[in-house]
N, C-alpha and C positions, 0 to 999 in steps of 0.2 A: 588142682593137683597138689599144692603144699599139704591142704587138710586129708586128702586122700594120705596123701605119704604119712604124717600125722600120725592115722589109724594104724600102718601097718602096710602098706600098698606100696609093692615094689616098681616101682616106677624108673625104665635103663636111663640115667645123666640124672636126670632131676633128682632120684632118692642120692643119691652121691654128692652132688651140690648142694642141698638143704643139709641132710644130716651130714655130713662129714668134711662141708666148706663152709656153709650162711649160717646154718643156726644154734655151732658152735661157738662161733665168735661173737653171737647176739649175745648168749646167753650167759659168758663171762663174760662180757660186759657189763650185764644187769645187775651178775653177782659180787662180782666186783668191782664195780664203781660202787654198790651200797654201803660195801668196808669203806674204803678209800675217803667218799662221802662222810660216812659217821665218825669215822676216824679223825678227820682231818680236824671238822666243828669240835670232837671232843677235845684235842687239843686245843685250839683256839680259845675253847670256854676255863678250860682250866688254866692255862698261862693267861688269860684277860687281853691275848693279843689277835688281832686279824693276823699277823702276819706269820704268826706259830702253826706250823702242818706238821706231819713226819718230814715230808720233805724239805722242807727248809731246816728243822733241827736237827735233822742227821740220820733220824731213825731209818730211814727206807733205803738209806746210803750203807745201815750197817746191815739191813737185810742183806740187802747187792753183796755187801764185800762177803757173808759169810755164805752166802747162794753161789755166786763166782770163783769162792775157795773151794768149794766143794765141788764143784763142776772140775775145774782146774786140774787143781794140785792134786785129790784127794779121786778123783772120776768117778765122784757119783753121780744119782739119777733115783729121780722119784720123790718117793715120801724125805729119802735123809736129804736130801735138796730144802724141802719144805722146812724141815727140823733144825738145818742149821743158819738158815734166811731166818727164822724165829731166836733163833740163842744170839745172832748176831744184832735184830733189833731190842731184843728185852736188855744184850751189855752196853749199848749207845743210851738207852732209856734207864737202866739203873745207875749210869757214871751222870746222867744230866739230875736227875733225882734226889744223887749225893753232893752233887756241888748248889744244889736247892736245900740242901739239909730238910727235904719233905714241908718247908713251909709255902705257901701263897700268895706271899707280899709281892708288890711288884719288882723291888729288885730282885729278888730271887728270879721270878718269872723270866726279866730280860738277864740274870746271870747265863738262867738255860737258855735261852736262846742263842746267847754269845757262846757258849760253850756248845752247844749243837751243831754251828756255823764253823768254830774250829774242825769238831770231829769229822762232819761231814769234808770237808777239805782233804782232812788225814786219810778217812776211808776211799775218797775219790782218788786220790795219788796212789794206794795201796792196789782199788782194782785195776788202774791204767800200770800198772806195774806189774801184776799176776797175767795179764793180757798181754804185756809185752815178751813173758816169759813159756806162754803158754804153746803149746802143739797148734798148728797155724786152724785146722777143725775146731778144735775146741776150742779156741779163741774166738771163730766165728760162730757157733753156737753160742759164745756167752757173750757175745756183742748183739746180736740178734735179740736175747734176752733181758739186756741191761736197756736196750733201749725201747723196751715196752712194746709189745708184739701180744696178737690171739691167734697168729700163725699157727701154730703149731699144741695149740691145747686142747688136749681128749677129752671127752664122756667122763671117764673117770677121774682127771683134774676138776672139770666142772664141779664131781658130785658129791667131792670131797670138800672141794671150798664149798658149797653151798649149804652143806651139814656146822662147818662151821663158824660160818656169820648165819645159821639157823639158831645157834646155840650160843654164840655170844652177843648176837645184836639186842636180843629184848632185856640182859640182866645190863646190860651197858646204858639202856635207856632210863632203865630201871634207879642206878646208881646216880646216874646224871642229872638226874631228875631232882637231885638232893644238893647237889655244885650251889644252887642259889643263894642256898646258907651263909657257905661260906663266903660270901661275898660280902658278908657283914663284919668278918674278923674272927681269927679265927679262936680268939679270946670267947667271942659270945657263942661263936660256933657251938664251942664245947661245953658253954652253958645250956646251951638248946640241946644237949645229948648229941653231938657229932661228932666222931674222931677225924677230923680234920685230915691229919697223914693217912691214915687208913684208908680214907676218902678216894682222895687221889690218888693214890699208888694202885686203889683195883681199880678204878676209871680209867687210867692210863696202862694197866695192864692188859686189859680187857680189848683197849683201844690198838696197843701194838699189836696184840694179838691175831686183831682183825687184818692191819697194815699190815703186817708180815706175810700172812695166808695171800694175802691177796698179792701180792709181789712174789712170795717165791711159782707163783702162777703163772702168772704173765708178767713178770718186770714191772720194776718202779719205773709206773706209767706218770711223767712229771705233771707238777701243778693241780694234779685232779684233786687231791684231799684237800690243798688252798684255797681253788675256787668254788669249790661243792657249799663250802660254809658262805661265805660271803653272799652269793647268790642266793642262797635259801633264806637267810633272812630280808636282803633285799625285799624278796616275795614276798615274805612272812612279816611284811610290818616293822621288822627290826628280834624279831622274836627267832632265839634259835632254838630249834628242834632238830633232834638227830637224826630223827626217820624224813624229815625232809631234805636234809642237807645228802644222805644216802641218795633219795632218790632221783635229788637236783645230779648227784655222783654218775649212777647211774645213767642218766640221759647226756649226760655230757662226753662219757665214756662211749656209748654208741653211736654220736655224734660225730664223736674224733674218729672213731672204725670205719666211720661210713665214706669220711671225708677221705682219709688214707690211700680208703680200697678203691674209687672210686669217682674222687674230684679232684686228683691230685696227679698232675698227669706222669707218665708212668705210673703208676700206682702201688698197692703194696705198700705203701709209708706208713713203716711204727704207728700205732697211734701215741706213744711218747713222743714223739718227734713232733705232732697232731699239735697235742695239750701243751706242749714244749714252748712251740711258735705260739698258742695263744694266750698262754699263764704268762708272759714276758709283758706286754702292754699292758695285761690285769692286773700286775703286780705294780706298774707304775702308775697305776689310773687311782688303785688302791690306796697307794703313798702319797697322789696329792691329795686325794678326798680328807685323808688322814690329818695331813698338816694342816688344809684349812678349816676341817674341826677342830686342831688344836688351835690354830690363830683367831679363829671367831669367838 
């Protein structure tokens, strides 16, 4: 019956539950956990830290606040939804950028991160403030939202983000692919022919770019761009690659949907809430693995 429906075959309850309940919420899943995913590793690879995602340094907080002002205050819907989730991550990732003064060293690296740990605090108190001030609907629309949902995402959500992690995943690969360098300093970098600043600033463009699309879609769904990377090189030997760490995104993302919709009794649980409960142990399993490579 699925493949029949598939082709085109109206089929009464089932073509309604596949196409407009199941295999909308697979299918941002796929395409958004592969942002989230790439995303997450490309952070990580450029600050030299595991512990660096959008989510932990603020970015997918400043999507939230500028996704939740716009819902809010402003009552929009749609595309300028999407446009201002995007201006609110690219202003958390250019103030993190300036207080790096565009270089790579590691204290710069853990500056951003201290300073992403700030913002993200600031932006969180701003949206529980816009919520508290909000029309009691539209508050629960943007709570529903913030806490990472495939509830409620169309065809045409899908087929917009999938145009654009079609169109920014392979130049991001592309770019990344070049990060090695600079891990020699960025003194030789630029003997080797690198612009070092240049470097980063379209890698991590390119990367919120993705982070943003894929949030103002379904909500900053927590921990998935943190643990996408870790896992994939796990697998990989130690070796990171983006299209792996996407796909590790991906399967994790319709993992948590499945567990939500379906193992969780009541059912219906955000899959943020999903990744929420499981990125909390991973975080700390992460931190001892961490210290006792530092102490060995």
């Amino acid at each position: 019956d699925f493949l029949r429906i598939l082709g085109g075959e109206n089929i009464p309850v089932a073509s309604f539950l596949v196409m407009e309940s199941k295999l909308p919420r697979a299918a941002v899943a796929v395409v958004a956990g592969l942002a989230f995913g790439a995303a997450g590793a490309t952070f990580q690879s450029v600050l030299r830290n595991p512990l660096a995602s959008p989510d932990v340094v603020g970015v997918s907080l400043g999507a939230s606040f500028g996704a939740v002002f716009s819902m809010v205050v402003l009552g929009w819907a749609g595309t300028p939804v999407v446009l201002a989730a995007a201006a609110g991550g690219l202003a958390v990732t250019g103030t993190l950028l300036a207080f790096s003064g565009g270089r790579g060293s590691g204290s710069a690296a853990h500056t951003m991160i201290l300073v992403g740990i700030g913002l993200g605090a600031a932006l969180s108190a701003g949206i529980h403030w816009l919520m508290l001030r909000a029309d009691v609907h539209k508050a629960q629309d943007a709570l529903v939202w913030i806490s990472g949902s495939t509830n409620d995402v169309t065809w045409r959500q899908i087929a917009g983000l999938a145009v654009v992690v079609a169109a920014l995943l392979p130049p991001l690969v592309v770019a990344a692919s070049r990060l090695g360098v600079l891990e020699l300093g960025d003194d030789l970098a630029t003997g080797l022919g690198e612009r070092p600043t240049r470097l980063r600033g379209t890698v991590m463009l390119l990367a919120v770019l993705l982070v943003t699309s894929a949030t103002a879609v379904c909500g900053p769904v927590a921990f998935l761009a943190f643990l996408a990377g870790p896992i994939a090189r796990a697998l990989n030997r130690g070796r990171t690659t983006l299209v792996g760490a996407g796909l590790v995104g991906a399967c994790i993302f319709l993992a948590a949907d499945y567990v939500g919709a379906y193992l969780v009794p009541g059912g219906n649980v955000p899959v943020g809430v999903v990744t929420g409960l499981a990125g909390g142990p991973a975080l700390l399993a992460l931190l001892l693995t961490s210290r006792r490579w530092m102490s060995a």
